[in-house]
C-alpha positions in Angstrom: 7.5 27.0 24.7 7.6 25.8 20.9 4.0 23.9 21.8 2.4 27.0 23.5 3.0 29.0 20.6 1.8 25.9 18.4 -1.3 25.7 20.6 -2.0 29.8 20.8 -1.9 30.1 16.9 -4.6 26.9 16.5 -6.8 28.6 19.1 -6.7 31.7 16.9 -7.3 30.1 13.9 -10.1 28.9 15.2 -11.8 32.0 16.8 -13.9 32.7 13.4 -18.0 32.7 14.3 -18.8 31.5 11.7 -16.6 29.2 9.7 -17.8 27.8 6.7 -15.9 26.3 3.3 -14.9 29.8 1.9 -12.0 29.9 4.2 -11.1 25.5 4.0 -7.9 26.1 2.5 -6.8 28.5 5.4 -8.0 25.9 7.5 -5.6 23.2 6.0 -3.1 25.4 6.2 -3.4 26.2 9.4 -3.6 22.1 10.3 -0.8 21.1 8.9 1.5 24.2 10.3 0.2 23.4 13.6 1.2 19.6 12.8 4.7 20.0 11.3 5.4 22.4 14.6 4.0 19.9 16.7 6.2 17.0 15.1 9.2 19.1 15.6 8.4 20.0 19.1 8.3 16.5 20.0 11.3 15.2 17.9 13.6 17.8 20.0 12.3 16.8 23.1 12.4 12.9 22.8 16.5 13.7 21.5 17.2 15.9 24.5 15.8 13.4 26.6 17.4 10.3 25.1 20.8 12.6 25.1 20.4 13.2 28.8 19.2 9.6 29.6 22.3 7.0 28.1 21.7 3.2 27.5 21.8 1.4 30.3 21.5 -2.1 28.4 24.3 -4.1 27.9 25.4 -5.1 24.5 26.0 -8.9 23.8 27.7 -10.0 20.4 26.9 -13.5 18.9 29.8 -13.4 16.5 33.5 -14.9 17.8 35.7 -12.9 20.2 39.8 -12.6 19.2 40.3 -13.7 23.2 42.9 -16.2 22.7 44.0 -17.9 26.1 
């Protein structure tokens, strides 16, 4: 949902017939919001998957054990 919204306000930032260096700061602007949303979109995501999704791979320590026999 986060991404279609991120992806709705690029297209109408965009819309402008005629876009030319008058409005390049708006344009920056309107990069790097679409960026930083973009970046946290995909951060929560990956973390809800890897949440969801345990380690399957089993650890193995190379230093001494306290197993006394």
């Amino acid at each position: 949902m986060l991404l279609t919204i991120s992806v709705l306000f690029t297209v109408l930032l965009f819309q402008d017939e005629a876009t030319n260096f008058n409005d390049l700061g708006k344009l920056l602007l309107g990069g790097v919001a679409a960026a930083i949303v973009c970046a946290v979109a995909f951060t929560v995501v990956r973390l809800r998957l890897r949440d969801k999704r345990p380690a399957t791979s089993n650890f193995i320590s190379i230093g001494p054990t306290n197993d006394k026999k």
